[in-house]
C-alpha positions as CSV (number, residue, x, y, z in Angstrom):
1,X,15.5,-7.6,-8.2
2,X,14.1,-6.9,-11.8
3,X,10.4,-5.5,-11.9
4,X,9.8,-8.4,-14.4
5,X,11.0,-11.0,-11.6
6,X,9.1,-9.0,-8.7
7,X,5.6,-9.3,-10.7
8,X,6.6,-13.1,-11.6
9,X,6.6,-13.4,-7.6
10,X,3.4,-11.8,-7.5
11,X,1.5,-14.1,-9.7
12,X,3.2,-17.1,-8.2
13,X,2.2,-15.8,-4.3
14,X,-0.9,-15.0,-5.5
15,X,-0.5,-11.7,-2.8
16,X,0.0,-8.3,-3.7
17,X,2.8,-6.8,-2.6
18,X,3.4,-3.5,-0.2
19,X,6.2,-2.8,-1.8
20,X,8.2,-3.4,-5.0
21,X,10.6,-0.6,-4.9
22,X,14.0,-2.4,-3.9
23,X,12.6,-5.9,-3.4
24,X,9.2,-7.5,-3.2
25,X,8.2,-6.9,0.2
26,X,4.4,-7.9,1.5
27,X,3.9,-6.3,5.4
28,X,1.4,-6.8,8.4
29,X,0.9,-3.3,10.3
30,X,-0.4,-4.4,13.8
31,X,-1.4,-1.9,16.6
32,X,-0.8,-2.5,20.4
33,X,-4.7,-2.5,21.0
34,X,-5.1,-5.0,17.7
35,X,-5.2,-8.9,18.4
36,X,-2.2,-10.6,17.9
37,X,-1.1,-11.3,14.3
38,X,0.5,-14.6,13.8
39,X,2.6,-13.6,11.3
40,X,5.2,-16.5,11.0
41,X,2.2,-18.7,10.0
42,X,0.8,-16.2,8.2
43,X,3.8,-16.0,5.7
44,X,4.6,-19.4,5.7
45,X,1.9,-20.3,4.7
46,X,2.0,-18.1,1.4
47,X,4.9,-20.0,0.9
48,X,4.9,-23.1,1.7
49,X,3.4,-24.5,-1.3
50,X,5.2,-22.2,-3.8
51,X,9.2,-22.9,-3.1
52,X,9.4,-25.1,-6.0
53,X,8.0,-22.4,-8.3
54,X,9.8,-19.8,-6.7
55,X,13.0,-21.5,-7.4
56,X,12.2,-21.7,-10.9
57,X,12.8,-18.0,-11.6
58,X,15.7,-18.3,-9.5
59,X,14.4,-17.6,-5.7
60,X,16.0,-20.0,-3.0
61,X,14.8,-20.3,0.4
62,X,17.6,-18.7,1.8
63,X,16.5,-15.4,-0.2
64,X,13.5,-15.4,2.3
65,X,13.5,-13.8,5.5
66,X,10.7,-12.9,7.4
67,X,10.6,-9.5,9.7
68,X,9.0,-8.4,12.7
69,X,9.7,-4.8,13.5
70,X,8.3,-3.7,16.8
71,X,8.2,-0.5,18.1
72,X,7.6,-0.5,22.2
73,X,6.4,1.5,25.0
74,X,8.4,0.1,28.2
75,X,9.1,-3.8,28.3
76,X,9.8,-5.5,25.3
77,X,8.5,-9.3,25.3
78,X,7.5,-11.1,22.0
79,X,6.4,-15.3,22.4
80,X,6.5,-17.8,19.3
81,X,4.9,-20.8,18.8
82,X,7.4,-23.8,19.0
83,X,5.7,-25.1,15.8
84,X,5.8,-21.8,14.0
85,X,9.6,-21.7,14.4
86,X,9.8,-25.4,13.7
87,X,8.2,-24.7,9.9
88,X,10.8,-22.0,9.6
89,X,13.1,-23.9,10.2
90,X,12.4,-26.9,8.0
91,X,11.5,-24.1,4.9
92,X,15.5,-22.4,5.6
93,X,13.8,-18.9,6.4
94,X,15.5,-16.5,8.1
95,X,13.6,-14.3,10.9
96,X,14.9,-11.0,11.7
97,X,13.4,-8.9,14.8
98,X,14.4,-5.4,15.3
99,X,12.9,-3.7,18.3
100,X,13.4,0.3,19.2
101,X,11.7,2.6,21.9
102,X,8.9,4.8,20.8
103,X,10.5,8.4,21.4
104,X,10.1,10.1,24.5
105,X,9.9,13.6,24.5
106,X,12.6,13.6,27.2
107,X,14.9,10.8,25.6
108,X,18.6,12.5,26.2
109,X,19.5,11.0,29.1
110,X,21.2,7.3,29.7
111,X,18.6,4.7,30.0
112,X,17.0,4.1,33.6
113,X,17.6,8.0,34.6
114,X,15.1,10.8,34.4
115,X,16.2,14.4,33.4
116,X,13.3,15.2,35.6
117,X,14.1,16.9,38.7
């Protein structure tokens, strides 16, 4: 994406972005000990109100995808509001999740076994 498109996205989001560098990117950092962030609301509502003027300088919905990258300790559960996925839905965004194991000093060993004797 051109840096003149990326600040056009800017001004119409009225948000400033995390990042610019390959793509305009805009991120919530949320630690285990935090309270939840809902962050499907959260970004739809930045955008809900803005697809029409986001498709004037050539952004479709299906351009937007939202992201929740979670590292974990142990079990890996996430819960989403039926009415949160229902407004993604209706807008045509995408959501990605991409979950990976915070590293364990002893990690090289199949999951489920200990190299501990």
């Amino acid at each position: 994406m051109a840096d003149d498109k990326k600040n056009l996205v800017t001004e119409i989001l009225n948000v400033t972005p995390t990042s610019t560098k390959s793509f305009w990117c805009l991120d919530i950092s949320e630690d285990e000990n935090d309270e939840p962030v809902y962050f499907i609301s959260y970004f739809v509502n930045i955008l809900e109100s803005k697809f029409k003027d986001l498709e004037s300088i050539g952004i479709e919905r299906d351009n937007i995808t939202i992201w929740k990258l979670y590292e974990y300790d142990g079990q890996c559960n996430m819960e989403f509001d039926p009415q949160d996925l229902l407004k993604l839905g209706e807008n045509g965004i995408t959501l990605c999740i991409s979950c990976w194991q915070k590293d364990i000093e002893e990690r090289n060993y199949p999951l489920g076994h200990s190299n501990k004797n």
